[in-house]
N, C-alpha and C positions, 0 to 999 in steps of 0.2 A: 485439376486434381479432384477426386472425388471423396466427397465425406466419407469419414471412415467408416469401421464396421459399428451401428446401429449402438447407442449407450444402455446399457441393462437397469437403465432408472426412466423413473416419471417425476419430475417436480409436482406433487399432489395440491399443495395449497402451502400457508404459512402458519406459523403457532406462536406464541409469545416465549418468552426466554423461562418460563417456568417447566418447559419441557425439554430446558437444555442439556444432551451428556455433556459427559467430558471425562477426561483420562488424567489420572496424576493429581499432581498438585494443584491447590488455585495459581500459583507459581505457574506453572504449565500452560493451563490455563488463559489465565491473562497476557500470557507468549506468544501462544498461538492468536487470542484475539488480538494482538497488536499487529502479529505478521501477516495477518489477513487484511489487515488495514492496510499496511505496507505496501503489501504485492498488489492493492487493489491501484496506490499510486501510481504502480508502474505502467500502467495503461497508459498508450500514446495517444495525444491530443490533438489528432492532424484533422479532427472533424471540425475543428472551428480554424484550425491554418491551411489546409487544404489548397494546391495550386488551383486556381481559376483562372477565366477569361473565358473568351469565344472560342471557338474551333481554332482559329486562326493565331492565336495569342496575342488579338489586337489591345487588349483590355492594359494591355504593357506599354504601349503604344501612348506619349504621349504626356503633357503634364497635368496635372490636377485642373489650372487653368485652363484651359485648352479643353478639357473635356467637358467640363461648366459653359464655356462655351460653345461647343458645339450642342448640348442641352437647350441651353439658351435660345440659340438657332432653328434648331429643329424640338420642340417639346415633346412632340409626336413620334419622334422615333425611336422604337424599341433598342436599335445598334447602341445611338447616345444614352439613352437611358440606365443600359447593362453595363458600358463599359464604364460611367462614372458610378456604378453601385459595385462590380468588381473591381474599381479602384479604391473604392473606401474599403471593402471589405478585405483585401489583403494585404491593408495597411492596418487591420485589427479596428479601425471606424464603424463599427456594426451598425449604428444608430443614424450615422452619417450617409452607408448605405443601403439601410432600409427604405427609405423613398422613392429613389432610382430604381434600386429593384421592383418594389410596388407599380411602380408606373410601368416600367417595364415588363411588368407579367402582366397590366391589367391592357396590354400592348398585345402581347400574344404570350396568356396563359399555356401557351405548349411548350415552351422553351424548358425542356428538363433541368438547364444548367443554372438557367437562371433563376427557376423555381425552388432548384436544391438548395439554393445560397441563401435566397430571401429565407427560407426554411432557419437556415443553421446562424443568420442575424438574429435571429427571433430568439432562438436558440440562446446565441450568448449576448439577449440583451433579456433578459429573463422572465420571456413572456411563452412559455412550452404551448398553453393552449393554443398561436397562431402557427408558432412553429408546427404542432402534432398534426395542425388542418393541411399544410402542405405536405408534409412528408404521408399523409394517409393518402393524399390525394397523387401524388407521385407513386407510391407503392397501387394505386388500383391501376394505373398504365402500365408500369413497370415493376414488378417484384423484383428486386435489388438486395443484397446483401450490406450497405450502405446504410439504407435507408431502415432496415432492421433492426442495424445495430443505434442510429440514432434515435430511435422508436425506444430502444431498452433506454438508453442514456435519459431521455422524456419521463418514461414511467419512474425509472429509480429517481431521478430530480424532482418529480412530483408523490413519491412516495407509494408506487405501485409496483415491489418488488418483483411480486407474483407476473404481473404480464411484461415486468423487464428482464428475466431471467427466459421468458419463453421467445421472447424477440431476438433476445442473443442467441439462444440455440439455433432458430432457425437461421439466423444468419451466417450465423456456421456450417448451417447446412447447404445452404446455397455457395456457397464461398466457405470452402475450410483454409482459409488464412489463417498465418500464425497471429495477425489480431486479434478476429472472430473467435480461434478456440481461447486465446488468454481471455480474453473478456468474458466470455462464456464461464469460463472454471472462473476466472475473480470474481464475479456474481456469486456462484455457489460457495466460493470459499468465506465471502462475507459476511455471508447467511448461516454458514455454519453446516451446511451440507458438505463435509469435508470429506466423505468415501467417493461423491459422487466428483467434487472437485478435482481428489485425486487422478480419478481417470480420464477427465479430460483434459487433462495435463498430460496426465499418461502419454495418451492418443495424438496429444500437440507435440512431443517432445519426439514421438515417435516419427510424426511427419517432418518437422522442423527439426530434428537432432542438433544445428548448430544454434537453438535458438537461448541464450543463459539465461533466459527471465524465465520461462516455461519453467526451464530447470528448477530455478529458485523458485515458482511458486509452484512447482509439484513436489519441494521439500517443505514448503509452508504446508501443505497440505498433507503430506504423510506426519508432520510432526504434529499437527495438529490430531492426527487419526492414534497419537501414539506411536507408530514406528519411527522410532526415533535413530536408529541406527540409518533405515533406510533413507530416513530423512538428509540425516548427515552426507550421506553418498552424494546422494543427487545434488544439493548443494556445494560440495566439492567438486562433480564434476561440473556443474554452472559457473566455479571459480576459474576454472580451465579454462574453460572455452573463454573468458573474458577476466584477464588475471590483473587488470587495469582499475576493473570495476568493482570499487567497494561493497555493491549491494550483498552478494553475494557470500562476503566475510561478515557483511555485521550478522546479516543472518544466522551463517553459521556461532557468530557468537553467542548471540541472543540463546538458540536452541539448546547451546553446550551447558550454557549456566542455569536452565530452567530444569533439564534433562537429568533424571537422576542417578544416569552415572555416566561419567567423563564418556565420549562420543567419538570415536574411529574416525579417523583423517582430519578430524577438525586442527587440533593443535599443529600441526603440519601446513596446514595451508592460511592458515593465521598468522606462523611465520613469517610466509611469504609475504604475506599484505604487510606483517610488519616490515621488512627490509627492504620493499618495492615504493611503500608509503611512509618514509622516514618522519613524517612533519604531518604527519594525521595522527593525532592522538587518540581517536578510535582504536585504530590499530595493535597500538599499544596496551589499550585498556583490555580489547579482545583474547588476545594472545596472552597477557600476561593470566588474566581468569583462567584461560584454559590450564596452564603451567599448573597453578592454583589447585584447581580443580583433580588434576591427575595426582598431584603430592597430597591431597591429603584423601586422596582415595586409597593412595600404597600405603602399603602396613610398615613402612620406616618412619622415622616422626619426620616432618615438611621440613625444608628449608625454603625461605620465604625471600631469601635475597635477590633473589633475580625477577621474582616478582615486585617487590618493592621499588626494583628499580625500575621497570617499567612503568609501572603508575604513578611512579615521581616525574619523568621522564614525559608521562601524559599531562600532568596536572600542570609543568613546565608548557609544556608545548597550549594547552586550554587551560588554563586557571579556573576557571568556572565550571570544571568540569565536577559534577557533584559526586556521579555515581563512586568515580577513581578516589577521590577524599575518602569516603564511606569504607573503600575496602584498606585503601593505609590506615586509616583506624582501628579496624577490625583487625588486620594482621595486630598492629603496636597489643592493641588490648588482650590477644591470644598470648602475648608474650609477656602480658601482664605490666606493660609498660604505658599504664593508664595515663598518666602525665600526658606524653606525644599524643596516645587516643584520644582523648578530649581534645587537643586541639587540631588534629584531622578531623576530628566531629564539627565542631565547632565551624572550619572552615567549609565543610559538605554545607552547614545549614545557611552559612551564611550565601552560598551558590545559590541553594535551593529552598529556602523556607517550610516548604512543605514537604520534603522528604524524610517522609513519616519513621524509617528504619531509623537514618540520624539518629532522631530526637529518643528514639528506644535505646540504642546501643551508648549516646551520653550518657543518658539517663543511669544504665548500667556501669559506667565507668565512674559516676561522681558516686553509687553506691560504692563503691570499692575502694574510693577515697575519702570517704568520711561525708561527702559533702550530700546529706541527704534531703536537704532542702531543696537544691536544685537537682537531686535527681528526679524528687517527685514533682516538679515544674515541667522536667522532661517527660517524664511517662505519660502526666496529662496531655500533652501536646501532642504528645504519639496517638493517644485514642483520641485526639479530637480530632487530629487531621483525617487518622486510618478509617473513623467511621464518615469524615466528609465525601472520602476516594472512592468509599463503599460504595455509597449512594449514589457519587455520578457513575459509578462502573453497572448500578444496576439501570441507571436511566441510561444509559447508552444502550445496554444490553437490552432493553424492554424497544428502544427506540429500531431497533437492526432485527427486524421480526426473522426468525428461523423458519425454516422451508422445510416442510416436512417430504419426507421423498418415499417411492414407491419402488420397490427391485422389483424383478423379476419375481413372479411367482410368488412373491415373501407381502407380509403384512405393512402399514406403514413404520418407518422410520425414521428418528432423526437424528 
């Protein structure tokens, strides 16, 4: 397959988060930087599991003993050497077959396979700078697609976004696998380049059509751009194509509750997860926000029971589930039924300590009951935690440098 048609951006350089947009609420906001976290998880890890051995698949061949001793025997031989560092190595012993390998490259340095592997020990025994020596060194033989992408995987681990976002591309470009392009847009979407994300999602969804993580990170990315409707689509149709896989619901949940106003197809396919995923309290929690969400958008006053009982239903299912406490409180306290609200508050904090809403919303409900002593215990607690969250939300953000990008014909932006 041939790389698609040409992307109408430059990644120019990086900037610090003082040049961050953003769309909406800090609510939003901080949706999108979570989702961008998320979808970056979803990146497969077959670079450090990867099948190995020889041409032959002798490296299978054989017990551990057995191949210490044939080492043993011959020390000198590059065959023993490989297959006992292919032996440690895809039994996850990275440390065990770094030696083997080592001896065995310093055997016959040409061996591509065995040189890629000593590479990606190094790799996940966390020394990049000997791993980076072999894979440069492999890439001036071979320019590989492979070797590209562990080049970015290098850079980002060592904190060189900038030359890990252009290693992905090009590995994309050599190989437009539905990897390469997710990797590619999760780079950008981490960074905060969310138009340019978009499209390479776009472009991977377009190649790959069956592919649901594409899907869900190219609604991570339109919701992060703001199109929050379009967002919701493309996430819906990722729930399709894989209706097993919760990724794709909580998603959708996430964006519905951040999103400021109730979201097309979502409450529909949230169902689904709910009635498919009986005993996932996710589920539950999801579906019932959306419910939520749509009644008190309509101009009739809400009826909250069917909501309620879902979040009961989840809190059943997770006890510890804070976020579900938090909104049975908030419904009881709409209804003015302070009493129950404090104590689903009270249970939220006791899940989560730091959940900073909690400690606001008791706070509000012992005002309303006379008890202003511990309301104002509460509120304190809410600005001390809310300006702790602040600070690590701004050291993260300072830490995840923004990519500044170039369009076509247009000036920079980011």
């Amino acid at each position: 397959m041939a790389f698609a048609d040409k992307p109408n951006f430059t990644v120019a350089g990086i900037t610090d988060w003082t040049a961050v947009g953003g769309h909406g609420s800090d609510a939003s906001l901080r949706t999108s930087e979570a989702l961008a976290r998320e979808t970056a998880t979803l990146k497969p890890g077959e670079t450090a599991v990867r099948a190995s051995g020889s041409a032959n698949g002798s490296a299978s061949i054989g017990t551990e003993a057995s191949l210490r001793a044939a080492v043993a025997q011959t020390p000198g031989s590059f065959e023993a050497n490989h297959q006992l560092g292919e032996f440690c190595f895809n039994k996850g012993s990275y440390r065990e077959a770094i030696p083997s390998l080592e001896a065995a490259y310093r055997i016959d340095s040409a061996n591509y396979r065995n040189e890629y592997d000593l590479a990606l020990a190094y790799k996940a025994t966390g020394d990049p700078t000997r791993a980076r020596e072999h894979i440069q060194n492999l890439i001036a033989h071979e320019d590989e697609a492979d070797l590209h992408r562990v080049l970015g995987e290098l850079d980002e681990e060592t904190g060189d976004s900038l030359a890990a976002v252009r290693e992905y591309e090009q590995a994309a470009r050599l190989d437009p696998s539905e990897q390469n392009y997710f990797t590619w847009g999760s780079e950008l979407l981490l960074h905060r380049a969310v138009w340019p994300a978009a499209e390479v999602f776009r472009k991977g969804s377009e190649a790959y059509p069956k592919s649901a993580r594409m899907l869900a990170a190219l609604g991570a990315a339109l919701f992060a751009s703001a199109n929050y409707s379009e967002a919701a689509a493309r996430l819906c149709e990722a729930s399709d194509l894989n209706p097993a896989d919760p990724a794709a619901y909580i998603f959708l949940g996430k964006i519905d509750m951040a999103a400021p106003e109730p979201l097309p197809c979502v409450e529909s396919k949230l169902l689904r997860y709910n009635k498919e995923q009986p005993n996932d309290a996710r589920a539950k929690y999801y579906y019932a926000m959306a419910i939520w969400k749509r009644l008190k958008a309509s101009e009739t006053l809400p009826e909250p029971q069917q909501v309620e009982k879902l979040l009961a239903e989840a809190v059943a299912l997770n006890p510890g589930y804070d976020a579900a406490y938090l909104e049975l409180g908030n419904i009881h306290s709409d209804e003015r039924d302070f009493e129950k609200a404090i104590g689903y508050y009270l249970k939220a904090i006791e899940a989560n300590p730091e959940l900073s809403d909690a400690h606001y919303r008791l706070g509000v409900a012992y005002e309303r009951t006379g008890e202003s002593a511990k309301a104002k215990q509460e509120f304190q607690l809410h600005d001390e935690i809310g300006k702790a969250q602040a600070a690590a939300v701004e050291r993260q953000r300072q830490e995840v440098k923004q990519f500044m990008v170039v369009l076509q014909s247009q000036p920079v932006v980011h």
